[in-house]
C-alpha positions in Angstrom: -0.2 -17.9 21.2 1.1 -21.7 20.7 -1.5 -23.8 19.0 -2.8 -26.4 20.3 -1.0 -29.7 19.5 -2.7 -33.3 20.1 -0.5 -36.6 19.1 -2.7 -39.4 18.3 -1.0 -42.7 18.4 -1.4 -45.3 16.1 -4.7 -47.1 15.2 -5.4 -50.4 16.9 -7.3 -53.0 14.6 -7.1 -51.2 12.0 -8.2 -47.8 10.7 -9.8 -45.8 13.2 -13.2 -43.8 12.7 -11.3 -40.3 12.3 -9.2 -42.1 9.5 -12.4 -44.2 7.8 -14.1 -41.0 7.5 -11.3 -39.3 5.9 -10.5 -41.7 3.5 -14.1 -41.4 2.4 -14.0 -37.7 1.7 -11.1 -38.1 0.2 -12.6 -40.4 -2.3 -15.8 -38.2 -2.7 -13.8 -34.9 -3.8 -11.4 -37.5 -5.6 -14.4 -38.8 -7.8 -16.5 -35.3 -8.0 -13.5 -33.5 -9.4 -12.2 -35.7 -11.5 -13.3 -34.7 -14.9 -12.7 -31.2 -13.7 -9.0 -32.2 -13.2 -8.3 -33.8 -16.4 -9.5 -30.9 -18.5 -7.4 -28.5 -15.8 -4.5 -30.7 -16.8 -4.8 -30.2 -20.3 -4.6 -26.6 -20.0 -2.0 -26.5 -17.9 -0.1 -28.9 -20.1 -1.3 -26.8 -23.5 -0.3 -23.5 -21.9 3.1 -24.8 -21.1 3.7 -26.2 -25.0 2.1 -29.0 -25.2 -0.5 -28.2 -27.3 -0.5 -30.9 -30.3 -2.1 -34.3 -29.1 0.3 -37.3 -28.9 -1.2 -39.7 -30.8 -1.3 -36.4 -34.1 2.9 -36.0 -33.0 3.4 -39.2 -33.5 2.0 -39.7 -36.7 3.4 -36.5 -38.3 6.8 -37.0 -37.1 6.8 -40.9 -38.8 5.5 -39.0 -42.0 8.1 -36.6 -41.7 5.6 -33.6 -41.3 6.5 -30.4 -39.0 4.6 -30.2 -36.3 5.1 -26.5 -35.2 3.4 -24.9 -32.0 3.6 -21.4 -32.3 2.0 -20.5 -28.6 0.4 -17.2 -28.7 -1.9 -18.5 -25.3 1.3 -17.8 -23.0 1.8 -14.5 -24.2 -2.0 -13.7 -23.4 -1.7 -15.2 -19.7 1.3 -13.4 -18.9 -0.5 -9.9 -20.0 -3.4 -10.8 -17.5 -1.2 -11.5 -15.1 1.0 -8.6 -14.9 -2.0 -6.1 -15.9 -3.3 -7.5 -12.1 0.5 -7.2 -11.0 0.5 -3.3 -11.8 -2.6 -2.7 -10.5 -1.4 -4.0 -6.8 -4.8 -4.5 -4.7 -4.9 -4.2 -1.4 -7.1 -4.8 2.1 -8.5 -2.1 3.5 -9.9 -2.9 7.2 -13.0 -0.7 8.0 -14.5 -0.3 11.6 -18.1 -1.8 12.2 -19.2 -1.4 15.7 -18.8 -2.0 19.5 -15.4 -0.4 20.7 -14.6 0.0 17.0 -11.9 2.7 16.3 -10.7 4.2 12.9 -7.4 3.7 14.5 -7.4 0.4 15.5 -8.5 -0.3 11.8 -5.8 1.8 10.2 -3.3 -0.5 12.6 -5.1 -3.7 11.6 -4.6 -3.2 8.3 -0.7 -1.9 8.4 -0.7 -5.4 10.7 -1.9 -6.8 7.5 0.5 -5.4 4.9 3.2 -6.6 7.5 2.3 -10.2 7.2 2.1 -9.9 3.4 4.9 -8.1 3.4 7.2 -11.2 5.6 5.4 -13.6 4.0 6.2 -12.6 -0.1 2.2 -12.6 -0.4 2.2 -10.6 -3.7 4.2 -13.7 -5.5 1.7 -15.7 -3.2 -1.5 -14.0 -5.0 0.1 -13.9 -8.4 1.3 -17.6 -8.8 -2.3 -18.6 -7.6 -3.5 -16.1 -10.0 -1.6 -17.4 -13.0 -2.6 -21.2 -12.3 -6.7 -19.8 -11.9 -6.5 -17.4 -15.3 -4.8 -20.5 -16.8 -7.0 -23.2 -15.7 -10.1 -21.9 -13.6 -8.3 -22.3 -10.3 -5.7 -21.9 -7.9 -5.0 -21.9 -4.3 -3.2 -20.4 -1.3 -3.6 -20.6 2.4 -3.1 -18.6 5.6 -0.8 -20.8 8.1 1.1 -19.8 11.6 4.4 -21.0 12.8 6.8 -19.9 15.7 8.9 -16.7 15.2 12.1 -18.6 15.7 13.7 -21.8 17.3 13.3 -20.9 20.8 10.1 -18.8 20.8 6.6 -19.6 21.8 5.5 -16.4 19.9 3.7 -17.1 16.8 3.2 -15.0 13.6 1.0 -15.2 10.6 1.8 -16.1 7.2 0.8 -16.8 4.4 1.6 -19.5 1.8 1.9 -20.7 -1.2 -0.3 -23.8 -3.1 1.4 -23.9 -5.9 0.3 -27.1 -7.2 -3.8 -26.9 -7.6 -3.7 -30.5 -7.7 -2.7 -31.6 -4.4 -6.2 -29.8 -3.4 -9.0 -31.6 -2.3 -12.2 -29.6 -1.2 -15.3 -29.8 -0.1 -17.5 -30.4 -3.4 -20.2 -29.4 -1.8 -19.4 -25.8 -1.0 -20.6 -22.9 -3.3 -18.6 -19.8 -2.7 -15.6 -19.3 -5.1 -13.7 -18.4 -2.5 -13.8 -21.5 -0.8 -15.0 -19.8 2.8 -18.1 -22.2 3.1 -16.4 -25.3 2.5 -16.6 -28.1 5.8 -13.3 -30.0 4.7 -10.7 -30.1 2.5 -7.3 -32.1 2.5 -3.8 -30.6 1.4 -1.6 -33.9 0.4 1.8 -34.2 -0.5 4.0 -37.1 -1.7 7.2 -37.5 0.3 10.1 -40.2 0.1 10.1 -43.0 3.0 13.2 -41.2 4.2 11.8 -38.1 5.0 8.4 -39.7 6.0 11.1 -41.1 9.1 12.9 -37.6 9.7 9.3 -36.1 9.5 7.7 -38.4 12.0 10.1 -40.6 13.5 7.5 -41.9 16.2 5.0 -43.3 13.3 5.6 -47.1 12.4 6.3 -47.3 8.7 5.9 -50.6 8.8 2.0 -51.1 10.1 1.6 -48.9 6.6 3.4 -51.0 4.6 2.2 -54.7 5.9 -1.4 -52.4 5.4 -0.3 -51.8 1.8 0.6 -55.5 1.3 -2.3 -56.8 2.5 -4.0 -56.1 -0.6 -6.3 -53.1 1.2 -7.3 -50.4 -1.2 -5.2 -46.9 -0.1 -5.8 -45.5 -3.7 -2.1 -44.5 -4.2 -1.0 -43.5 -0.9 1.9 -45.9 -0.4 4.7 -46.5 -3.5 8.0 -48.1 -4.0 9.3 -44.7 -3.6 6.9 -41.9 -1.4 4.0 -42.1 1.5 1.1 -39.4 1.1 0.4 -37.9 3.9 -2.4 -35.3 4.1 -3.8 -32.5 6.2 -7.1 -33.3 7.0 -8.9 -30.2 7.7 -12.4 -29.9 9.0 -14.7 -27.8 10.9 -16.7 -29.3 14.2 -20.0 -27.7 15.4 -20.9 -27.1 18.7 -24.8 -26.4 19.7 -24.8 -23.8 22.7 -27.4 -22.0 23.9 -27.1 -18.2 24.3 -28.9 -16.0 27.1 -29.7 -11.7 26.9 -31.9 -9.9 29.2 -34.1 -7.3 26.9 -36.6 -4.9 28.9 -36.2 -7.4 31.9 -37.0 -10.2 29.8 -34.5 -13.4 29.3 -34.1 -14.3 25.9 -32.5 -17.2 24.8 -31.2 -19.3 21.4 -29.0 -21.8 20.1 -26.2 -21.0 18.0 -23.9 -23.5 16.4 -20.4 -22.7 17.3 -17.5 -23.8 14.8 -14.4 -25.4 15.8 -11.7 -25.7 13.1 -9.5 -29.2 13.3 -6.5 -29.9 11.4 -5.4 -33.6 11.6 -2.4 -34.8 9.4 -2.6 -38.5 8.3 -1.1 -41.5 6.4 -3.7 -44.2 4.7 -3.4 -45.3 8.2 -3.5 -43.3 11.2 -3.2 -39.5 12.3 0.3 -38.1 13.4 -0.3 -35.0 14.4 -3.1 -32.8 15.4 -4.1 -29.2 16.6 -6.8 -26.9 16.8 -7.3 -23.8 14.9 -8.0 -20.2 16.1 -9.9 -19.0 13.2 -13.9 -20.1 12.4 -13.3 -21.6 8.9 -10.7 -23.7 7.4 -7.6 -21.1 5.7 -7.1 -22.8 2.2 -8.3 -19.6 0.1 -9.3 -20.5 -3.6 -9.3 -18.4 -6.7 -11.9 -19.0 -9.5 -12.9 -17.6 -12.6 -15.8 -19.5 -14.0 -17.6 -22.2 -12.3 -21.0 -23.3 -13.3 -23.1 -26.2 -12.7 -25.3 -28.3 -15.5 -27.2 -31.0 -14.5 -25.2 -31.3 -11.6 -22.1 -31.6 -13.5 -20.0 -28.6 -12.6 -17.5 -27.2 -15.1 -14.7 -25.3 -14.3 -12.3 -23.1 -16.7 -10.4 -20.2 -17.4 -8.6 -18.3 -20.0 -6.9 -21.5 -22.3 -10.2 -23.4 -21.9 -12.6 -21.9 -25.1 -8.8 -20.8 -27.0 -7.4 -24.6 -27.2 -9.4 -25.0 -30.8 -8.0 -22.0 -32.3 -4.7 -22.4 -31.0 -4.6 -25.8 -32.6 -5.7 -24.4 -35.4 -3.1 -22.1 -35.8 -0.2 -24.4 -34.9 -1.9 -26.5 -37.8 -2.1 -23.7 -40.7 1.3 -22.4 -39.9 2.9 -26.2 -40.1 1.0 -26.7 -43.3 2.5 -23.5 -45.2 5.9 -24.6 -43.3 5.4 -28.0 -45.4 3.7 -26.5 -48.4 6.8 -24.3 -48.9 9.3 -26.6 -47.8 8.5 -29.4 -49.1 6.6 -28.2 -52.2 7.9 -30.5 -55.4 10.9 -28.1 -57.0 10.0 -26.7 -60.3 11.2 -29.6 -63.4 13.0 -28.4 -66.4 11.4 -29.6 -70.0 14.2 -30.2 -72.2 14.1 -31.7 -75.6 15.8 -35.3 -75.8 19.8 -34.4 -76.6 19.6 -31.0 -75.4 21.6 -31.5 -72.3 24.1 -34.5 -73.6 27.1 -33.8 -72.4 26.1 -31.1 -69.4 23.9 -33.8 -67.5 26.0 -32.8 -64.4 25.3 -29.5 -64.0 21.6 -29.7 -65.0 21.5 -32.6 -62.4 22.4 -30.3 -59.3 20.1 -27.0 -60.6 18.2 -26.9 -58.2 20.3 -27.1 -55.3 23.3 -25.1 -56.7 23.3 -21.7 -58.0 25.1 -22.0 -61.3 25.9 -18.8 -63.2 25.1 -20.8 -66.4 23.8 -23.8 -68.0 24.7 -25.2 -71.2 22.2 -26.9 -73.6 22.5 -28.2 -77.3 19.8 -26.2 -79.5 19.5 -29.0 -81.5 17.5 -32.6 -80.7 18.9 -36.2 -80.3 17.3 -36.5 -84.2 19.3 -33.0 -85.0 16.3 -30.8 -85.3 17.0 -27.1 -83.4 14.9 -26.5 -80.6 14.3 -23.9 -78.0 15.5 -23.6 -74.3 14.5 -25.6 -71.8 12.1 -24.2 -69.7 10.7 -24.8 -65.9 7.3 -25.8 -65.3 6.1 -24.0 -62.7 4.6 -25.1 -59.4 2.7 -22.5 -57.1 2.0 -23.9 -53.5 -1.0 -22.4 -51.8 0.3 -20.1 -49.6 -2.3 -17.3 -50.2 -4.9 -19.5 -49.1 -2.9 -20.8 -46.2 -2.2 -17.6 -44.9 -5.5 -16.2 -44.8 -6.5 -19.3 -42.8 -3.6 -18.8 -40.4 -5.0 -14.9 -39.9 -8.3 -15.6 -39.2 -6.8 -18.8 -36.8 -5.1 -15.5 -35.2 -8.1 -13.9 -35.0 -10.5 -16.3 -32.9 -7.7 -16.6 -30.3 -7.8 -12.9 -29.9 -11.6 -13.0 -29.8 -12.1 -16.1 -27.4 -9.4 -14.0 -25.2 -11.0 -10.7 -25.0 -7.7 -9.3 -26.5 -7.5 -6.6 -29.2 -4.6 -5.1 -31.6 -4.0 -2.1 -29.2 -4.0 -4.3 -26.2 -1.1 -6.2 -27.7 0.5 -3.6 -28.6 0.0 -4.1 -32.6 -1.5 -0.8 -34.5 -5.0 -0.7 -35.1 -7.3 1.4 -37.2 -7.4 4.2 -34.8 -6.5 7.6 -35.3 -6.6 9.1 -32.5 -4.8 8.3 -28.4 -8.6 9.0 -27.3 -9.6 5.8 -29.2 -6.9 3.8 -28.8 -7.7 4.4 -25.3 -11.1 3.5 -25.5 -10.0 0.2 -27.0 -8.0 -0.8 -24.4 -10.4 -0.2 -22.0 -12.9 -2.8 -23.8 -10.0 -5.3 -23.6 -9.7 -4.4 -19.7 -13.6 -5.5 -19.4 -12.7 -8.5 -21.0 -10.2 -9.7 -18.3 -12.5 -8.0 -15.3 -13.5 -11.3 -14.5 -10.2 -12.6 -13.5 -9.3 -9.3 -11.7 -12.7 -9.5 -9.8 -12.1 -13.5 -8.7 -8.5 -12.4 -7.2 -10.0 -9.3 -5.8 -12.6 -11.9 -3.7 -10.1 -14.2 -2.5 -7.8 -11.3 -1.6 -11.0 -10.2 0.7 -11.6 -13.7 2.0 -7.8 -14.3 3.3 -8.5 -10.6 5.0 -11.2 -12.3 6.8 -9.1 -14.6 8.3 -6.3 -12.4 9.4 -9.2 -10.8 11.3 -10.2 -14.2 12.7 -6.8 -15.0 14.1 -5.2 -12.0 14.8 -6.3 -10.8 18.0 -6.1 -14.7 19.3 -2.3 -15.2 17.7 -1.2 -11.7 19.1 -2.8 -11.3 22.4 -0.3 -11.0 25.1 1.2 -7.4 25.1 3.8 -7.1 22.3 5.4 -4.4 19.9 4.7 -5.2 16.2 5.8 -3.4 13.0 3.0 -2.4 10.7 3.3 -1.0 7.5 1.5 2.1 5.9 0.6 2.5 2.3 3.3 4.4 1.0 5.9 1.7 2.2 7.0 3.7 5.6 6.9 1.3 8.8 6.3 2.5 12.2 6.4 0.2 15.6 3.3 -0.1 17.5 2.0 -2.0 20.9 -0.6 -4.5 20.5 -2.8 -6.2 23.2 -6.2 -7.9 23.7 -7.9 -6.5 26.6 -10.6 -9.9 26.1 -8.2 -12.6 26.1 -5.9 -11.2 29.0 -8.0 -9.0 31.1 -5.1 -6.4 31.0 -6.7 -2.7 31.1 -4.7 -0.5 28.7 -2.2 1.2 31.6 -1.4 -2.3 32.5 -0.6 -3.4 28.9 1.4 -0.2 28.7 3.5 -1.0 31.2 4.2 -4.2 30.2 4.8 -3.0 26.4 7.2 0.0 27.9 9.4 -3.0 29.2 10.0 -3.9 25.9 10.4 -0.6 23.4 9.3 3.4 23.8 5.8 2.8 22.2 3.6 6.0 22.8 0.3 4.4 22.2 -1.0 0.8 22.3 -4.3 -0.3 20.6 -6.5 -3.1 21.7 -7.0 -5.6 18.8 -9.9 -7.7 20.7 -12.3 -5.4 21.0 -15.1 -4.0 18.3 -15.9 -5.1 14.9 -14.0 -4.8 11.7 -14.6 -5.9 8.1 -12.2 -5.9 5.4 -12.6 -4.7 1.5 -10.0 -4.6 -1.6 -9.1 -1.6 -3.1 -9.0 -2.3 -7.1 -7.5 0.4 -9.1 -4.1 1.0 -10.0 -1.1 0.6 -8.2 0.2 2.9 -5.1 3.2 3.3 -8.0 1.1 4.9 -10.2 -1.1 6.6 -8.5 2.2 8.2 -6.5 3.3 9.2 -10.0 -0.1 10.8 -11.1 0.2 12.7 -7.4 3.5 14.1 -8.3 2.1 15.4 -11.7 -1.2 16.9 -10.2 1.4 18.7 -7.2 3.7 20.0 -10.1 0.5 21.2 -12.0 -0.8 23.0 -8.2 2.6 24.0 -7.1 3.2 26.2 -10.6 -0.4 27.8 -10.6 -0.1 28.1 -6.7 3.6 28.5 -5.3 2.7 29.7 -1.6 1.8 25.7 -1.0 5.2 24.3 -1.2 5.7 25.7 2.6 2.9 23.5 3.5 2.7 20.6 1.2 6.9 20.2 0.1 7.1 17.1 2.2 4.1 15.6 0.4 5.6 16.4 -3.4 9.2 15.1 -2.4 7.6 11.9 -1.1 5.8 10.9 -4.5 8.4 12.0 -6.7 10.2 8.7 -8.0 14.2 9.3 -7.6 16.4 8.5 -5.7 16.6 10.8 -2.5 13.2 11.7 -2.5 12.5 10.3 1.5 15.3 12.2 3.0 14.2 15.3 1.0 10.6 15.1 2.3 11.6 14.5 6.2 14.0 17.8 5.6 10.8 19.7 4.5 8.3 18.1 7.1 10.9 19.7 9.3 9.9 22.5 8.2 5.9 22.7 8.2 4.5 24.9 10.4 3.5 23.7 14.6 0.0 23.0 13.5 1.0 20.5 10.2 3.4 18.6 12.6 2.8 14.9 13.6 3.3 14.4 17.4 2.5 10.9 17.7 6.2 10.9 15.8 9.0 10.3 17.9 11.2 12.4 15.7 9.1 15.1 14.6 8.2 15.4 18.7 11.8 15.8 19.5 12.4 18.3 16.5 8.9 19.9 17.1 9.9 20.0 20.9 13.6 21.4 19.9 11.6 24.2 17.6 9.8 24.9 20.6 12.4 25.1 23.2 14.1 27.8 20.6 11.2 29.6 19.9 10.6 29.7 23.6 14.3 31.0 23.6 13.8 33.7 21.7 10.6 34.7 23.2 12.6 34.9 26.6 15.2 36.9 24.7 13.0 39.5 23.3 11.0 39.6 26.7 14.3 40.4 28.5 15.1 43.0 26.0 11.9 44.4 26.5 12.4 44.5 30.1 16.0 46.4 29.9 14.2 49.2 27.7 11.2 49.2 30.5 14.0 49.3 32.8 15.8 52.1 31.0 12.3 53.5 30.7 11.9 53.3 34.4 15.4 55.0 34.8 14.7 58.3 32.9 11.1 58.2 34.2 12.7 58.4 38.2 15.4 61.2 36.1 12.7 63.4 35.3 10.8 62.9 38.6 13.9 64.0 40.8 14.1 66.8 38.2 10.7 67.8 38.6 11.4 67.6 41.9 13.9 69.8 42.0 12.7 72.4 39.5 9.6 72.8 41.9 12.1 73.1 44.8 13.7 75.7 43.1 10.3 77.1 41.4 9.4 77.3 45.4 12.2 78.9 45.9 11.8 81.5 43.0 8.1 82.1 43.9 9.7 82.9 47.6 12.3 85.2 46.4 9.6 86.8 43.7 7.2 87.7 47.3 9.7 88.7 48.8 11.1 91.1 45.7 7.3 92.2 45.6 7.4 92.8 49.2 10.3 95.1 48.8 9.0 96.3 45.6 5.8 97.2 47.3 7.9 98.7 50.3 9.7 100.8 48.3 6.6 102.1 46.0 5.4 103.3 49.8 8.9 104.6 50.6 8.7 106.6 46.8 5.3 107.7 48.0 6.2 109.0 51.0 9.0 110.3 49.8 7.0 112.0 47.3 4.4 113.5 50.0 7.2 114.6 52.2 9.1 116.4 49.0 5.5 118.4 48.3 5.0 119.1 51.7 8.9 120.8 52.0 8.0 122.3 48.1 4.7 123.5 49.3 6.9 124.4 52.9 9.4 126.4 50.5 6.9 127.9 48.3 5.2 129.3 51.6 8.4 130.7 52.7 9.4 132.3 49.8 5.9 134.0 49.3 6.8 135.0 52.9 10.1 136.7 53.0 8.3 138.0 49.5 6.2 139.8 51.7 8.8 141.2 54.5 11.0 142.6 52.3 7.0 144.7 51.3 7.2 145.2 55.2 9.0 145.3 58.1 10.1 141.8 59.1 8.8 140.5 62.2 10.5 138.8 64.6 11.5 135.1 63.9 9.6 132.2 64.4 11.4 129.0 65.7 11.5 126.4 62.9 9.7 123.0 63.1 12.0 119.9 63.3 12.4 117.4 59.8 10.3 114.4 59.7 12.1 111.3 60.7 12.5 108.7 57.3 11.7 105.5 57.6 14.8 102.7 58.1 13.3 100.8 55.0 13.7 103.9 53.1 17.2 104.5 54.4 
């Protein structure tokens, strides 16, 4: 989305009203903050070194006194500092309502790390950081600018303030963050040469005949630069607002903001736009800010240890001069007793002679003893004891400890030594709570000008907590009208994007995660994994990918895709265009070898089939032949039974001719008792059967 740009031209008869008012505001925050920015400059200035006051310098060095500055206070920003540099907060976006997803939040806020990630944000927070635990506050601000040259695509960054003092806000707002504030200005001193590259339309010379007509521009025009500030302000609009409840119209009046960014000269506005978000996006870090009798004070870590600083500085300069320049130790020698060796006794104490001559005797002849020094003692005991305690209130009025500075302490034990680092970790809460708010405020505005900076159809990389990136498609179904199949088609023109999320619709808030860093916590992961993996080992089939991931050496990311390779279907990611295609190659060959094993199966069933019809023909044929059998078995017991007959009648007809032959002997018995009488014809056989024959 382009911003949109307004070019005023110059100002006729003088300043116009836009400008008047400016001026004014400019002169209230000017006047309200200027105590506050003198004792801010001191400890800027006393933190960097400067820590003696000039008119003190200036009188020691003419007396020839040492004016040390031994700055402990540097050391003790810098542990703040990187303590909140370890610990690495971040936003987390949550979902609120309407068309709210989980999804769209977790894309939101990798959307998020993405801009801090272009943009250098961490060295962003920190410098802001540094300037607010040095002096009670420091700045940044959220800005867009085109993606390149000959784009009309914009992205977010954000940027640095470095100096607090070209900061004017609002006095009357009361958040620390700065979110309720209804101006502010941003200046910056430029030479007259870049004022013309800069804005070569702008007359130079209206300002400077302005300038020399003795009109009061408070600085804005030297010799050398122009000011020109951003002029930031937010506009409300009254609009009434109508919802039918139960068949009832109710209506109110809201106030709708409009943010306005104009940037000026003493003299007239030369550029202006509009912007997307609802408050101005200057984001402000402050430690301690309280008001007495409407005097507000403002301070931060150097603030309450400038007195023992100095003091320190002062006790180890005076044992510096106590022991340098400390009167040397006189001889007392009797008068005569070094006539003739006055050379050598002359330059004693600044030479190391192995020996010293003397005469025992006087100047009047009388013997006398050696000569002998008259000692001297500087107080150095007492000096040093001051310069301990000195030591002492600056660790006290910091909140820092022995252990915490990594000096030994009393303790005995790591449990206690732990304990009192925690204490000294309350101590700087504070400071880590006042960046932890700002970080949540400049979430807030992402939020605010996200959906209106990227909301035509377009593929964006967002990044996930571990560091990974993935590409995603973005659109806002609100401020186009495009439906999500539209959006995807349009996004498919562009890049192979799977899913697309709609960035204008539902509610999301945004919170900070304080704790320690992803680094750490990685580290402590690995440990507790080791610690699982060698009471459990059946979980490194299923959880490899996620111990190769945290473990900190080199290799470790190609390692843990190899092993996500390997996690079973159901573990598998398939929103992942790589672990679908492998997932979908693991499934093609398990689909392979299923066909394999089915067609296996079917030449055994086949085989089966085969000696199956085998034993079929050959039942077939055994009851053929069994039919056969049975038939030749009737007929065998057919023949059997015809020739049992046969026998039997064989049988009758053998006792009928036995019984036949029996008769006819007993008859010829009984002729040969008598006369025989005459023949009788004999009867013919029986006829045998054919069967029998």
């Amino acid at each position: 989305m382009a911003r949109k740009t307004v070019t005023s031209g110059k100002a006729k008869g003088g300043r116009s009203e836009l400008i008047e008012t400016a001026m004014q505001r400019f002169l209230e925050a000017s006047d309200a903050e200027a105590s506050i920015r003198a004792e801010q400059l001191v400890d800027i200035e006393f933190w960097a070194g400067e820590q003696w006051p000039p008119d003190i310098v200036t009188a020691r060095k003419n007396d020839g006194r040492p004016c040390l500055t031994i700055n402990k206070i540097a050391d003790l920003v810098d542990k703040v500092v990187n303590e909140q540099a370890q610990a690495e907060t971040g936003i987390t976006v949550v979902a609120e309502g309407g068309d709210a997803s989980e999804d769209t939040a977790q894309v939101l806020e990798g959307l998020i790390r993405n801009i801090e990630h272009r943009s250098g944000a961490q060295e962003v927070y920190l410098d802001a950081y540094r300037t607010a635990v040095v002096c009670g506050q420091g700045y940044w601000r959220v800005v867009t600018e085109y993606s390149d040259e000959e784009s009309f695509n914009q992205e977010i960054r954000i940027k640095p303030l470095s100096n607090r003092f070209s900061v004017y806000i609002d006095p009357h707002h009361r958040k620390k963050d700065g979110s309720d504030a209804q101006w502010a200005f941003i200046i910056e001193d430029i030479s007259h040469d870049e004022y013309k590259t800069r804005y070569p339309k702008a007359e130079m010379a209206s300002l400077l005949k302005f300038a020399s007509d003795g009109s009061s521009i408070n600085g804005w025009i030297t010799k050398n630069t122009i000011r020109i500030a951003e002029y930031w302000r937010v506009e409300t609009e009254r609009k009434t607002i109508e919802a039918e409840d139960g068949g009832e119209i109710r209506s109110r009046t809201v106030l709708v903001p409009t943010v306005k960014c104009d940037v000026i000269n003493a003299l007239e506005s030369l550029e202006s736009y509009v912007w997307p978000g609802k408050t101005i996006p200057i984001v402000k870090v402050e430690i301690h800010n309280v008001e007495i009798d409407g005097k507000r004070l403002v301070w931060g870590l150097v603030r309450n240890a400038r007195d023992a600083q100095r003091q320190y500085n002062y006790q180890r300069s005076a044992e510096t001069e106590a022991i340098a320049l400390a009167p040397k130790a006189p001889f007392i020698v009797a008068a005569g007793q070094i006539e003739g060796f006055e050379g050598k006794w002359q330059s004693a104490n600044i030479r190391n002679w192995p020996f010293l001559e003397y005469n025992p005797v006087t100047a009047a002849g009388q013997p006398a003893p050696p000569p002998q020094r008259n000692s001297v003692e500087p107080p150095v005991q007492a000096i040093e004891m001051a310069t301990q305690q000195a030591d002492a209130d600056i660790r006290a009025v910091s909140g820092f400890y022995e252990p915490a500075l990594g000096m030994q302490g009393p303790e005995q034990s790591a449990r206690a030594v732990i304990a009192r680092q925690g204490q000294n970790a309350l101590s700087t809460l504070t400071y880590s709570r006042a960046l932890s708010a700002a970080k949540r405020r400049t979430g807030e505005i992402l939020l605010e000008i996200i959906p209106k900076i990227y909301d035509a159809p377009r593929v964006e990389r967002i990044v996930h907590p571990d560091g990974e990136t993935s590409h995603v498609g973005l659109y806002n179904a609100q401020a186009t009208g495009l439906n999500q199949e539209l959006a995807q088609a349009q996004i498919s023109d562009m890049m192979a994007i799977r899913r697309i999320y709609d960035i204008g619709s539902g509610r999301y808030s945004v919170s900070v995660d304080v704790g320690k860093s992803y680094r750490s916590r990685r580290q402590e992961a690995a440990e507790g994994i080791m610690t699982l993996i060698n009471s459990y080992p059946q979980i490194i089939p299923i959880a490899g990918d996620i111990l190769a991931r945290n473990l900190d050496w080199p290799g470790n990311k190609e390692l843990a895709q190899r092993l996500k390779k390997m996690l079973p279907p159901q573990l598998q990611d398939p929103s992942d265009p790589a672990t679908a295609l492998a997932l979908s190659q693991q499934q093609l060959a398990q689909a392979a070898a299923m066909v394999q094993e089915l067609q296996q199966q079917l030449n055994a069933a086949n085989a089966a089939l085969q000696s199956q019809a085998v034993q079929m023909q050959g039942r077939k044929e055994i009851a053929a032949m069994q039919g056969q059998v049975q038939l030749v078995v009737e007929e065998l017991k057919a023949r059997a039974q015809a020739a049992q007959a046969q026998e039997e009648r064989l049988l009758r007809l053998f006792e009928a001719i036995h019984s036949s032959a029996h008769e006819a002997a007993m008859e010829g018995t009984r002729q040969l008792q008598s006369p025989p009488p005459a023949p009788a014809p004999q009867p013919a056989p029986p006829a045998i059967p054919p069967a029998a024959q």
